[in-house]
C-alpha positions as a Python dict, from the first residue, in 0.01 Angstrom:
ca = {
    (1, 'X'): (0, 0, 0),
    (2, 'X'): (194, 190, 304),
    (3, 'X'): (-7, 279, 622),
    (4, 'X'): (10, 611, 764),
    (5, 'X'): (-73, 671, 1109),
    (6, 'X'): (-224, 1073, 1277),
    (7, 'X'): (-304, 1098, 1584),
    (8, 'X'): (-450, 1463, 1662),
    (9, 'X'): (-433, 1582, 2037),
    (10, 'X'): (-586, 1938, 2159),
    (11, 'X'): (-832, 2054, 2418),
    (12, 'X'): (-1159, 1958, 2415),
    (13, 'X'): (-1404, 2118, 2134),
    (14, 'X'): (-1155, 2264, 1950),
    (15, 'X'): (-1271, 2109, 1620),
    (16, 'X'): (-1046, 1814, 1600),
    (17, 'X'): (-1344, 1605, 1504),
    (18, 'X'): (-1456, 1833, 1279),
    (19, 'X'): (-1072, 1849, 1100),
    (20, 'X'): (-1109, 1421, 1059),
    (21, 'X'): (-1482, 1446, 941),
    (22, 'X'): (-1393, 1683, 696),
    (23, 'X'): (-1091, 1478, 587),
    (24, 'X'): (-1215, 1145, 557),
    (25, 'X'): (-1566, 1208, 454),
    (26, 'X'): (-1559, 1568, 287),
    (27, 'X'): (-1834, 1651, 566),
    (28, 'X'): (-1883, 1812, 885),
    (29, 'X'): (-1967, 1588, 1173),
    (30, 'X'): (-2345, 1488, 1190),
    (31, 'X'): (-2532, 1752, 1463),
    (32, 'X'): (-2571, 1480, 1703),
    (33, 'X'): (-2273, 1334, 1703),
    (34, 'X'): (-2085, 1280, 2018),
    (35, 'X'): (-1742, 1125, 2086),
    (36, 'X'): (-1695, 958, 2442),
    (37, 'X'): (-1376, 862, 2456),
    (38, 'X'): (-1136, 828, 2083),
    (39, 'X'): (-1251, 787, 1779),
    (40, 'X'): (-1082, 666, 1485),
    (41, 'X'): (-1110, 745, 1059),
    (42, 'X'): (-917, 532, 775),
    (43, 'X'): (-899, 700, 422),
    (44, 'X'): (-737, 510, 98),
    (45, 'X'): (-546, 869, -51),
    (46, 'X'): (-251, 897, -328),
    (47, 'X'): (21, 1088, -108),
    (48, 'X'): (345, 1126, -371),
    (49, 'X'): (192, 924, -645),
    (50, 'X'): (161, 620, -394),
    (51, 'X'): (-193, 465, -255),
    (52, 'X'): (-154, 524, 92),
    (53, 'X'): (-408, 370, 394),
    (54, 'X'): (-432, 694, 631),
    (55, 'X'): (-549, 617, 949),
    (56, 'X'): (-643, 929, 1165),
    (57, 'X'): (-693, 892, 1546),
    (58, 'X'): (-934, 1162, 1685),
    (59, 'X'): (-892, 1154, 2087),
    (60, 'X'): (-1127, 1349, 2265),
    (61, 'X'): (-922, 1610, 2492),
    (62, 'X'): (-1106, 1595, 2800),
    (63, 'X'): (-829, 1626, 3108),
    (64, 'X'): (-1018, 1418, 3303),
    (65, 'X'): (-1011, 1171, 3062),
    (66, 'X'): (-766, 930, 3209),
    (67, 'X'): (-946, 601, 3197),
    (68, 'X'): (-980, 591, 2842),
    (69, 'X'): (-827, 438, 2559),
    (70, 'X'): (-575, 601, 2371),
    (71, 'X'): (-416, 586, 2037),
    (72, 'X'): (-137, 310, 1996),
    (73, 'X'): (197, 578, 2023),
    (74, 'X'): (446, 325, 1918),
    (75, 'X'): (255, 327, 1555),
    (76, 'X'): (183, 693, 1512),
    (77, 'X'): (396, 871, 1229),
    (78, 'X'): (238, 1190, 1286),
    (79, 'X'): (120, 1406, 1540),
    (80, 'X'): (-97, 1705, 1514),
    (81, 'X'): (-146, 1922, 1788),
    (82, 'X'): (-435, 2136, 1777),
    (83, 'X'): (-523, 2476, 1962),
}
């Protein structure tokens, strides 16, 4: 099975959250839900006929948001940039 790595990056509350929720779970994100720093999703979909493992990194878009973790960038095949 191939691995498939997202990373999303935006400003804060645009609804990047909501975008992986939906995704991975076919839901919005629970009303109390809150994200502190990243936040991470893995799905098992058929992309081209092929079981893929799609692992979607959700970071949190805060600019002062410097101290916390971030997705691993040498592993990422795709970026989304939300506004």
């Amino acid at each position: 099975m191939s691995k498939v790595v997202c990373a999303l990056f935006g400003d804060h509350s645009i609804g990047k959250t909501a975008l992986c929720w939906a995704f991975a779970d076919g839901r919005p994100p629970q009303p109390d839900y809150i994200m502190v720093h990243m936040d991470n999703f893995s799905v098992t979909r058929t992309v081209d006929g092929k079981r893929a493992n799609i692992c979607i990194w959700d970071t949190c878009g805060a600019e002062d948001d410097s101290d916390g973790p971030r997705p691993p960038l040498p592993e990422i095949n795709v970026f989304v940039l939300c506004f």
